[in-house]
C-alpha positions in Angstrom: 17.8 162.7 164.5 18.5 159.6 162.1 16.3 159.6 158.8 13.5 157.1 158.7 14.3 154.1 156.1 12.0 155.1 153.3 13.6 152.7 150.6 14.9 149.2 150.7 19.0 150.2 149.7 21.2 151.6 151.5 21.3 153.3 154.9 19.0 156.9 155.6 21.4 159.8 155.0 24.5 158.2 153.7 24.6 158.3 150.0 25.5 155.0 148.2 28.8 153.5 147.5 29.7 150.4 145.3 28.2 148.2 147.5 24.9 149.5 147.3 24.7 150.2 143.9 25.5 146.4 143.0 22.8 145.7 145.4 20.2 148.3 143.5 21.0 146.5 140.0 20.2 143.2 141.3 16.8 143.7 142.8 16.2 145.3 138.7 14.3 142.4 136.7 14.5 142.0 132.9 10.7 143.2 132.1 10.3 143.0 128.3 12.8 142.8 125.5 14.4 145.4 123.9 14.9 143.4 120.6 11.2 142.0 120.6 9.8 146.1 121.1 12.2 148.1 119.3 15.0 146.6 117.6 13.4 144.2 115.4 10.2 147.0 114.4 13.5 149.7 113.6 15.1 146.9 111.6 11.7 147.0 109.6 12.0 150.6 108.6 15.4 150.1 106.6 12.8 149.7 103.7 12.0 153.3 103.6 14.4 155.3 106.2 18.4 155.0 106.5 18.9 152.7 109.8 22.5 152.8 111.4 23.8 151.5 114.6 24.8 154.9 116.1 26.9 152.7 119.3 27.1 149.6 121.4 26.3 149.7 125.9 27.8 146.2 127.6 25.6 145.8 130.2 27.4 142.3 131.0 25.5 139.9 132.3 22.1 141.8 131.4 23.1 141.7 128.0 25.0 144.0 125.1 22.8 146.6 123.5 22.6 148.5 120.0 22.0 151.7 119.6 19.6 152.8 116.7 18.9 156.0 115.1 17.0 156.5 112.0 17.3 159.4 109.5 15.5 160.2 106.7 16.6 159.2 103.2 16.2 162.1 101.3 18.8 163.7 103.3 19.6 167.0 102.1 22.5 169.4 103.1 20.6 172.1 102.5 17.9 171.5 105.0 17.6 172.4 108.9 17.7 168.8 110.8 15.0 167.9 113.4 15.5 165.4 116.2 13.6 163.5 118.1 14.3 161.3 121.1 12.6 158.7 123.0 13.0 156.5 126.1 16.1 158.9 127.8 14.2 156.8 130.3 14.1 153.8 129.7 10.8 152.6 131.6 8.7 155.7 129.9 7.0 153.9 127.5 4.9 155.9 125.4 8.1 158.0 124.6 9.8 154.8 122.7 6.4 153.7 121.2 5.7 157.3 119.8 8.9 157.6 118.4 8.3 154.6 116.9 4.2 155.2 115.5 5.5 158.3 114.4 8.7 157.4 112.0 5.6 154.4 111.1 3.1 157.1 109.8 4.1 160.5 109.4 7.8 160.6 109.1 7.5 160.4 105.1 5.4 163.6 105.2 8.3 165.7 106.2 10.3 164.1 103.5 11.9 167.4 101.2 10.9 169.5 104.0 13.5 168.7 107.0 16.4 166.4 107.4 14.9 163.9 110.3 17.0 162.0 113.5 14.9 160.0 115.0 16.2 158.0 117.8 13.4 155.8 119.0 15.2 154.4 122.3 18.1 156.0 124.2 17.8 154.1 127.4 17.6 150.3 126.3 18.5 148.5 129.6 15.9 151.1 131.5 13.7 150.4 129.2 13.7 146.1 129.8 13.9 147.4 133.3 11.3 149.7 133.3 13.0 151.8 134.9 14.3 155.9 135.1 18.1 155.4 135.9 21.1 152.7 134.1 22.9 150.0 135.5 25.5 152.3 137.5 22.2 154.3 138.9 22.6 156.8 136.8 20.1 158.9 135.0 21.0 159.7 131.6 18.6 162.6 131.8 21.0 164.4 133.7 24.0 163.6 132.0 24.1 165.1 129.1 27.2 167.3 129.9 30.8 167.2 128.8 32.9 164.0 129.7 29.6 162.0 130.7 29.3 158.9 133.1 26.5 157.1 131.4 27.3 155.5 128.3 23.8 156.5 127.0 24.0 160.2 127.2 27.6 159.9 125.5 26.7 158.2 122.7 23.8 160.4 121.3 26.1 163.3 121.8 28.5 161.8 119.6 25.7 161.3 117.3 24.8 164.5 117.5 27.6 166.3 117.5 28.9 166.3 113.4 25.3 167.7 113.4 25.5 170.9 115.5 24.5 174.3 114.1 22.2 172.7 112.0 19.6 171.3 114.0 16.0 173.6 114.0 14.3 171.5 116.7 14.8 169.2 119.2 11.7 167.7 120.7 12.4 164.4 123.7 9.4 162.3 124.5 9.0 161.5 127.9 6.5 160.2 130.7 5.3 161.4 134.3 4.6 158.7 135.9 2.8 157.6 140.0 6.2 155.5 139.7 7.8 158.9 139.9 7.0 159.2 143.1 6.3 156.0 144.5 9.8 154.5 143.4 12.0 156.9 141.7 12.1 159.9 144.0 12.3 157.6 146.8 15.1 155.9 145.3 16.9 159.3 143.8 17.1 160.6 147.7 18.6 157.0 149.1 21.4 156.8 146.4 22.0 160.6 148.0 22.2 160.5 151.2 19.1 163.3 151.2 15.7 162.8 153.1 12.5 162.0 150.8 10.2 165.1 150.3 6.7 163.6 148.6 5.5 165.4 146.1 2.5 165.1 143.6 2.1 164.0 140.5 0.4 165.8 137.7 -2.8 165.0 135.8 -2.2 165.3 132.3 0.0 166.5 129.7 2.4 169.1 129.9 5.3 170.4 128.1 9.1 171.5 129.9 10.9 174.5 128.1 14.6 175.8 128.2 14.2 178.8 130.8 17.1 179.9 128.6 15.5 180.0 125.4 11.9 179.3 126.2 9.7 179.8 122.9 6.4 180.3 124.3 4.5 180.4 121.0 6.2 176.8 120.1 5.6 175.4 123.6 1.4 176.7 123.3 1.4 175.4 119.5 2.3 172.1 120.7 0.1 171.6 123.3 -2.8 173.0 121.5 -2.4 170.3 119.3 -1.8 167.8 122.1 -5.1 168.8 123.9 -7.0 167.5 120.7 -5.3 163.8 121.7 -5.6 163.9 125.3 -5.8 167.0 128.2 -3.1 169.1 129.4 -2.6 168.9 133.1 -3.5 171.9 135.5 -1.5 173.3 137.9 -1.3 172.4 141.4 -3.0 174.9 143.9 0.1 177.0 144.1 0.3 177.4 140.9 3.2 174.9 140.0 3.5 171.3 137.9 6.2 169.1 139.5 7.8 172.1 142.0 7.9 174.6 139.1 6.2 177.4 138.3 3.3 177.1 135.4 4.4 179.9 132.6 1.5 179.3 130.6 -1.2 176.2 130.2 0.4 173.1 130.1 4.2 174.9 130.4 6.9 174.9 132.9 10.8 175.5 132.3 13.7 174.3 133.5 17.6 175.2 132.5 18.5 172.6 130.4 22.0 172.6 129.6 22.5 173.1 133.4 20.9 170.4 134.5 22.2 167.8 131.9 19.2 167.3 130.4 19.0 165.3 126.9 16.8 168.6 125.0 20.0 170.8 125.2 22.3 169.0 123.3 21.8 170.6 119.9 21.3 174.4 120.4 18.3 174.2 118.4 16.0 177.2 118.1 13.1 175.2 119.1 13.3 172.4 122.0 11.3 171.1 124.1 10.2 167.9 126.6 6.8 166.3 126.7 5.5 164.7 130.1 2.6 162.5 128.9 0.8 161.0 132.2 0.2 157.3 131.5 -1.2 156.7 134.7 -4.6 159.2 134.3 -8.0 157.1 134.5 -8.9 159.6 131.8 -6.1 158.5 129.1 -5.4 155.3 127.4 -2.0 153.8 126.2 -3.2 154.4 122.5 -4.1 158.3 123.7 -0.5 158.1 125.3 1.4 157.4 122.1 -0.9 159.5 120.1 0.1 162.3 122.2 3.8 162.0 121.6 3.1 161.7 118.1 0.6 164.9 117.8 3.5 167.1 119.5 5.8 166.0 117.0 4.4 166.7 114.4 3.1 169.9 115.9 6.4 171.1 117.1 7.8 170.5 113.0 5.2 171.9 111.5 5.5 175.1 113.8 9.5 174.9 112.8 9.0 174.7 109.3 6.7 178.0 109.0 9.1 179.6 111.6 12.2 179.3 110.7 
């Protein structure tokens, strides 16, 4: 029996060619401005942090995009290196505009006490966009393997790479979003030729750990300082957040380097994912961003006494 449409591209149970990809991108509409958000507020930090262009993503006509990370300018050899990343997808905002609040007001803190990466936005035509996948209808979040298709996954491992060995912690800010299901899902099944299975979407924050390496002291230690800032999400009736199983409040793990996802690129002892819910009645933007920046700082304070 033929799938039911269920989203606008492509035809139900035929994955999508070149054809329908180029008609994907166009229905995408430029949202807000990379520059105005991020670019130009990084630009303002070369005061007090080093600021390099880390690579360049031609996204012809949409635009050519820089690539920014930040680092702190105390760098020392002789320190462990902590990274954070933000806006792997693009359209989770809280995960670009934490990054951001957080090299703003605490990043100086940690200065003598870790070597910081901070790289605000990964994902800058998904984040115009507001949207999970780029241009080609990829998602970066599941490339991060060798010999990578999307440009933005490659170039923060090349970033990363000289670094390897030396990282402590890696923590990636991200968002779950009603978007999730209402467009992303939907549109995640069409590109593959698979039928649309609704889900549900959590209420609250919650935290994904490497099933390989899961660190459930780090994990609780970051949300218990999360929960101050805004409340972790329970599980669903059977006992899972997003399909997986809850390991602990707030906590559910995936394998990371197996899936291509953008916290298993440094083989740091700590890493870790935050889902911030910006679509909860009972959170605000502000509590959003706060949240990203409470686990953090949570997660490098944990990594500094536990080394």
């Amino acid at each position: 029996m033929a799938l039911q449409r269920f989203y606008p591209v492509g035809t139900p149970g035929q994955p999508w060619g070149k054809a329908e990809k180029i008609e994907w991108r166009a229905r995408q509409r430029k949202q807000r401005d990379y520059n105005d958000d991020v670019a130009s507020v990084v630009e303002r930090f070369e005061s007090r942090f080093d600021v390099a262009e880390y690579g360049r993503l031609d996204y012809s006509p949409d635009g050519v995009y820089p690539l920014f990370a930040v680092r702190s300018r105390d760098w020392n050899d002789a320190l462990p290196v902590g990274l954070v990343t933000g806006g792997v997808h693009g359209y989770e905002t809280s995960g670009v505009l934490g990054a951001l609040q957080f090299l703003d007001r605490h990043a100086r803190d940690y200065a003598g006490k870790i070597n910081l990466l901070v790289v605000p936005c990964v994902s800058p035509w998904g984040y115009e966009r507001i949207y999970r996948w780029n241009p080609d209808a990829l998602d970066p979040n599941r490339s991060f393997h060798a010999d990578s298709p999307a440009g933005e996954s490659a170039a923060l491992m090349r970033l990363v790479e000289p670094l390897r060995g030396r990282f402590i912690l890696h923590i990636d800010l991200h968002e779950t979003t009603d978007s999730d299901e209402s467009e992303f899902r939907p549109a995640l099944a069409a590109r593959d030729g698979k039928p649309f299975e609704p889900g549900t979407i959590p209420d609250g924050f919650y935290l994904c750990a490497d099933s390989e390496n899961p660190q459930p002291a780090f994990q609780q230690s970051v949300n218990a300082a999360v929960a101050k800032v805004t409340h972790i999400a329970p599980a669903d009736p059977d006992g899972t957040i997003i399909g997986s199983p809850v390991v602990a409040p707030g906590v559910i793990e995936y394998p990371l380097a197996k899936l291509g996802l953008c916290a298993s690129i440094t083989g740091a002892r700590y890493t870790t994912t935050t889902e911030v819910y910006p679509d909860s009645p009972r959170a605000t933007p502000e509590q959003c961003n706060d949240a990203q920046v409470a686990a953090v700082c949570a997660a490098l304070d944990y990594a500094l006494v536990h080394p």
